[in-house]
C-alpha positions as CSV (number, residue, x, y, z in Angstrom):
1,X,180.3,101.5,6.0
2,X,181.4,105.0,5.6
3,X,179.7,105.7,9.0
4,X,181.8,103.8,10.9
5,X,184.9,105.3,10.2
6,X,186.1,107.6,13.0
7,X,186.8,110.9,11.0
8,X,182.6,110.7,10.0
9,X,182.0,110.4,13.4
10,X,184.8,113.2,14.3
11,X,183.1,115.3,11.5
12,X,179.8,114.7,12.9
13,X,180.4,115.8,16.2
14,X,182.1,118.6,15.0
15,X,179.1,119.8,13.0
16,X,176.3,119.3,16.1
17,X,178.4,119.8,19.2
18,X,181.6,121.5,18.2
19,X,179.7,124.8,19.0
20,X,179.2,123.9,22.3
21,X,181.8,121.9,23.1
22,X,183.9,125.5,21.9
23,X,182.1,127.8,24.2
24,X,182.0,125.2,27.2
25,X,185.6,125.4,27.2
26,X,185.9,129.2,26.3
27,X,183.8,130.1,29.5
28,X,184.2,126.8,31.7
29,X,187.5,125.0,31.1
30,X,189.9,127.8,30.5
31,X,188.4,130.3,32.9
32,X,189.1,126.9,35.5
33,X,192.6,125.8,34.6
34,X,193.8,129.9,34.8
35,X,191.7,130.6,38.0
36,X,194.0,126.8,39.2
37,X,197.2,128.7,38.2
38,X,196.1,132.1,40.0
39,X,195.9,130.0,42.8
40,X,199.6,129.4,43.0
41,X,200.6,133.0,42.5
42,X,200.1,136.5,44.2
43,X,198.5,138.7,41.6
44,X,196.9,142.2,42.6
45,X,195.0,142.1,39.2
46,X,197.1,144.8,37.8
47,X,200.5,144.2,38.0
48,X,202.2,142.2,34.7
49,X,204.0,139.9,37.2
50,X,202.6,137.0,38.7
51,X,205.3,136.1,41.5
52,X,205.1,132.1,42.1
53,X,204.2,131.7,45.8
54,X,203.6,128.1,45.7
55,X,200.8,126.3,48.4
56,X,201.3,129.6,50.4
57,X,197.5,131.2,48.8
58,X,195.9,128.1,50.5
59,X,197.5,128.3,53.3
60,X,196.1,132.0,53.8
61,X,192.6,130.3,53.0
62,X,192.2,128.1,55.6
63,X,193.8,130.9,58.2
64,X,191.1,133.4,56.9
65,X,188.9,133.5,59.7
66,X,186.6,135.6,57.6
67,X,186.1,133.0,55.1
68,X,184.8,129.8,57.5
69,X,182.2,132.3,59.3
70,X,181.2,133.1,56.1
71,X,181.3,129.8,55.2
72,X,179.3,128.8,58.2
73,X,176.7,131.4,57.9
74,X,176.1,130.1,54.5
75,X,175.6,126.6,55.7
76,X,173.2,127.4,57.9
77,X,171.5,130.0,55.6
78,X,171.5,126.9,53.1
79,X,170.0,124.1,55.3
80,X,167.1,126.1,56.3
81,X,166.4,127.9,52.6
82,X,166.6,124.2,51.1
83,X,164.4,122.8,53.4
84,X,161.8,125.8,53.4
85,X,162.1,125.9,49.5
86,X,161.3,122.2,48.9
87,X,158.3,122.0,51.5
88,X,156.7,125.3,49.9
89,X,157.7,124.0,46.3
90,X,155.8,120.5,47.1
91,X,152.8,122.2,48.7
92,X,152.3,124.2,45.9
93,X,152.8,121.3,43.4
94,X,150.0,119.5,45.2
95,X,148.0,122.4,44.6
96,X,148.1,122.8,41.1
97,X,147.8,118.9,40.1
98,X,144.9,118.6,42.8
99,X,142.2,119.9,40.0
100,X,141.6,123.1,41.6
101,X,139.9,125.9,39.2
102,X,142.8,128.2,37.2
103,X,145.3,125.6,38.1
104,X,147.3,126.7,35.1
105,X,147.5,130.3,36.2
106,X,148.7,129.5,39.5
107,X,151.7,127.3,37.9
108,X,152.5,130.2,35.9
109,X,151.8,132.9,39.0
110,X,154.1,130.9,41.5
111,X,156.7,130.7,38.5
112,X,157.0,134.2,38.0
113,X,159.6,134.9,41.1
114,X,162.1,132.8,39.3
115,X,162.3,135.0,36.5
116,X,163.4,138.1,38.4
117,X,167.0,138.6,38.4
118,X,168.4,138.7,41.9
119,X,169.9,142.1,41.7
120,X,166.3,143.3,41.1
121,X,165.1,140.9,43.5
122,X,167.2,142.3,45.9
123,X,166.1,145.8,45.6
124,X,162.4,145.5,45.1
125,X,162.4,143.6,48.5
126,X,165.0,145.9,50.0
127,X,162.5,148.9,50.1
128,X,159.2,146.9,51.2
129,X,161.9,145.5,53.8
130,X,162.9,149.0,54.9
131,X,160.1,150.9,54.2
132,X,156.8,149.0,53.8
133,X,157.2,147.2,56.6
134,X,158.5,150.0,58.2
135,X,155.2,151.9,57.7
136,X,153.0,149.5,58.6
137,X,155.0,148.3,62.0
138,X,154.6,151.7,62.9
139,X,151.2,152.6,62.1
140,X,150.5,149.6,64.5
141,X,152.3,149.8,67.3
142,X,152.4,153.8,67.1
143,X,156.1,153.5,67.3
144,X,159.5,153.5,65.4
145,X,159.9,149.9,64.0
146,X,163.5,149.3,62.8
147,X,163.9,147.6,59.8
148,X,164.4,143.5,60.0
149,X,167.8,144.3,57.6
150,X,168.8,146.4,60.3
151,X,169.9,143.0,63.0
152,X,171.9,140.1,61.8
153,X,169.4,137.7,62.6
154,X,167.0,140.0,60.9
155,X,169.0,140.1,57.8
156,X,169.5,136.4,57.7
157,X,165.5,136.2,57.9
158,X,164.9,138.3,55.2
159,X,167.9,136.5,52.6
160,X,166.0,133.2,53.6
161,X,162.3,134.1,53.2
162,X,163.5,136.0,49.4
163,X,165.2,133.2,48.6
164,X,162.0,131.0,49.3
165,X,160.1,133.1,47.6
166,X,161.8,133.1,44.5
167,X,163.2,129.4,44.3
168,X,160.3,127.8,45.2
169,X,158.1,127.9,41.5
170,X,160.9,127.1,39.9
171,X,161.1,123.6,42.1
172,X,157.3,123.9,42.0
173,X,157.5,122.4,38.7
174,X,159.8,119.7,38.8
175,X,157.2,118.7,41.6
176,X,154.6,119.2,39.0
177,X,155.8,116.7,37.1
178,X,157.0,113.8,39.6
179,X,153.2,114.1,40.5
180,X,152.1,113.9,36.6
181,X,154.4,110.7,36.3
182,X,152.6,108.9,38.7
183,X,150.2,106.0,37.5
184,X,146.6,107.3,39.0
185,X,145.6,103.6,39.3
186,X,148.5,102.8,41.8
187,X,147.6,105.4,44.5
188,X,143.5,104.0,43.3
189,X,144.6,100.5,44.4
190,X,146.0,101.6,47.3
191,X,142.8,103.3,48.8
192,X,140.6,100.3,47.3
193,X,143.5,98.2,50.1
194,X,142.4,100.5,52.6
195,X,144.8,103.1,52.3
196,X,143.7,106.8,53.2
197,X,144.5,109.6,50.8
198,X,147.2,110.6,53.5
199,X,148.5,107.0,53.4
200,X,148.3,106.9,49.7
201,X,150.7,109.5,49.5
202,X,153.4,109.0,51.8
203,X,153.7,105.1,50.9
204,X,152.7,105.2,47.1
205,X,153.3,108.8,45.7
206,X,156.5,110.0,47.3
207,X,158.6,107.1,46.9
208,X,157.9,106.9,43.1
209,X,158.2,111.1,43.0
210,X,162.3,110.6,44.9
211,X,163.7,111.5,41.5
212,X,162.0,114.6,41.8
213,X,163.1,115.2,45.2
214,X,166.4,114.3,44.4
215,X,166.6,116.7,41.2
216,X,165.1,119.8,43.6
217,X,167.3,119.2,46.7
218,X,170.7,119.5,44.2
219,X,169.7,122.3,42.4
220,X,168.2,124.3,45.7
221,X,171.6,123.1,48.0
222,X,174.2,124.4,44.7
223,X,171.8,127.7,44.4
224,X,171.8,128.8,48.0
225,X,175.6,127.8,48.5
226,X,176.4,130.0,45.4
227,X,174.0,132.7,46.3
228,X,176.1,136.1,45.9
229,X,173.3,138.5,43.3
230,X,170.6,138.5,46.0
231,X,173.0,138.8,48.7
232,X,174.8,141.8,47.2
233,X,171.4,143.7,46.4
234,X,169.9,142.6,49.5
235,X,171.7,142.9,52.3
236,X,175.2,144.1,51.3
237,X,176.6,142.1,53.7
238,X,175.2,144.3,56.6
239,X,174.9,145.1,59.5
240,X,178.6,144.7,60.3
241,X,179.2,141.9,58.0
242,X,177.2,139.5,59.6
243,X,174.8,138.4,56.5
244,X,178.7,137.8,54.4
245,X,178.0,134.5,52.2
246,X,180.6,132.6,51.2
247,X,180.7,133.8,47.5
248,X,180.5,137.6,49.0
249,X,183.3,137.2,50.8
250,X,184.9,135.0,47.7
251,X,184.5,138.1,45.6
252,X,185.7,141.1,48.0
253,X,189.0,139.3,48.6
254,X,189.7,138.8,44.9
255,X,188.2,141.8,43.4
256,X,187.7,144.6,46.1
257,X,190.5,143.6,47.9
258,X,192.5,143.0,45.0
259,X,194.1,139.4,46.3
260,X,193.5,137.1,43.2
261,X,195.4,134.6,44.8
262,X,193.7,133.9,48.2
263,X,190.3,135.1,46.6
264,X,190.9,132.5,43.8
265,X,191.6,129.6,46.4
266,X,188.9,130.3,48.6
267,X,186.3,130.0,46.1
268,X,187.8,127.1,45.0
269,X,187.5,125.3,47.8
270,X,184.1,126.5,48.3
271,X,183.8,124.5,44.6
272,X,185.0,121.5,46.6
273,X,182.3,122.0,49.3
274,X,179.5,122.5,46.9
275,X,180.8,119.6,44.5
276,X,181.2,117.1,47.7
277,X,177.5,118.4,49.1
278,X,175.9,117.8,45.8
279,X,177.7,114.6,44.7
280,X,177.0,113.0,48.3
281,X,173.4,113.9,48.4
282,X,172.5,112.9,44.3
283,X,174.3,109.8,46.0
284,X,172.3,108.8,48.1
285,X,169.3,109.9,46.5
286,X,169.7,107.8,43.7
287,X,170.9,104.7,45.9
288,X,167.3,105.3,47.5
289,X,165.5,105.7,44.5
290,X,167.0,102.1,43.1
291,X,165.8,100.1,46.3
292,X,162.2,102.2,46.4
């Protein structure tokens, strides 16, 4: 009976997730409720003094002009990256559970991307950007070929087709394994009905894979709205500012700009975005998933 008593159970979780639960809260919790308190004052990051300025910080937010096209760009930089990054990530976890030769070394090839950091990331593409492309633009055309980082639309181009490239084997696998979980004899009895392999698949495979779907869509839409390593390394924001994401512009008010107070309230309400996106869409994924 001793298990039963609250302090073994207190003492238990103290031994298995205490750890955890003390570094959650060292790097999660506290940073939260002071970054919540920073919002309410106007701190240059240096000064002692924190002067108490009330609502005034998110106020200055939603006037930043800045801020919403940042936010805007990131939007749309999001929608299309998700939607790019998903159909890539399926198509290539058809391929590797379709029985093709080396399978398992194209899982791990397609992979790879995800494990580069995106500073590196950033910088490796940067110069085939601005110089391999370069060169080989130019020794077709005989003429001067301007880099695509050089044009905002160019610059949003590139941030979506590196993002793409490196999200995509990590959602590859997740895909990998909705296709694993599904019963072989179910699409089999759906061609002996009559159904086509094409069939097969859109009426038997991806409704039983929407978990998946569900679990790649959240963690694609939170990546691309956070996206600040890549951007930084990338594109710097350039030309003129016009490839600024959200979490750029987030961290050059707070830190470069030294405005804790507007930077903190911005990128909490970007927190409110990003929880509102994610929370709707698992939403209504799941609510799917129960009626398929």
């Amino acid at each position: 009976m001793k298990r039963n008593r609250f302090s073994y159970k207190v003492g238990q979780f103290l031994m298995f997730a205490g750890p955890a639960a003390i570094l959650f809260c060292a790097v999660v919790v506290i940073p939260f409720i002071y970054g919540l308190y920073l919002t309410l004052t106007n701190w240059d990051g240096v000064s002692d003094t924190k002067p108490f300025v009330g609502l005034a910080n998110y106020h200055n937010a939603f006037a930043d002009t800045a801020y919403w096209q940042a936010l805007g760009r990131t939007v749309i930089y999001s929608v299309i990256s998700v939607i790019l990054v998903n159909i890539v990530a399926f198509l290539l976890a058809y391929l590797v559970t379709s029985g093709i030769k080396g399978q398992n070394f194209f899982r791990a090839a397609f992979f790879i991307p995800n494990l580069i950091g995106g500073i590196v990331l950033g910088y490796v593409w940067k110069f085939v950007f601005n110089r391999a492309f370069v060169a080989i633009g130019e020794a077709v055309t005989s003429h001067t070929t301007a880099s695509l980082l050089s044009t905002p639309n160019g610059a949003m181009f590139c941030l979506i087709l590196v993002s793409v490239w490196q999200y995509a084997g990590y959602m590859m696998l997740i895909y990998v394994a909705g296709f694993m979980s599904v019963d072989q004899s179910l699409k089999e009895a759906a061609e002996i009905d009559g159904c086509s392999k094409t069939q097969a698949m859109m009426r038997v495979t991806i409704p039983l894979m929407r978990s998946s779907f569900v679990q790649c869509i959240f963690l694609s839409t939170t990546r691309c709205f956070m996206v600040y390593d890549l951007n930084l390394s990338l594109t710097k924001g350039e030309p003129f500012n016009s490839s600024v994401m959200a979490a750029m512009h987030v961290y050059n008010k707070a830190f470069v700009y030294k405005n804790y107070g507007v930077g903190q309230s911005e990128a909490l309400l970007l927190f409110v975005v990003c929880a509102v996106i994610g929370l709707l869409q698992v939403y209504f994924g799941k609510k799917g998933e129960v009626d398929a």
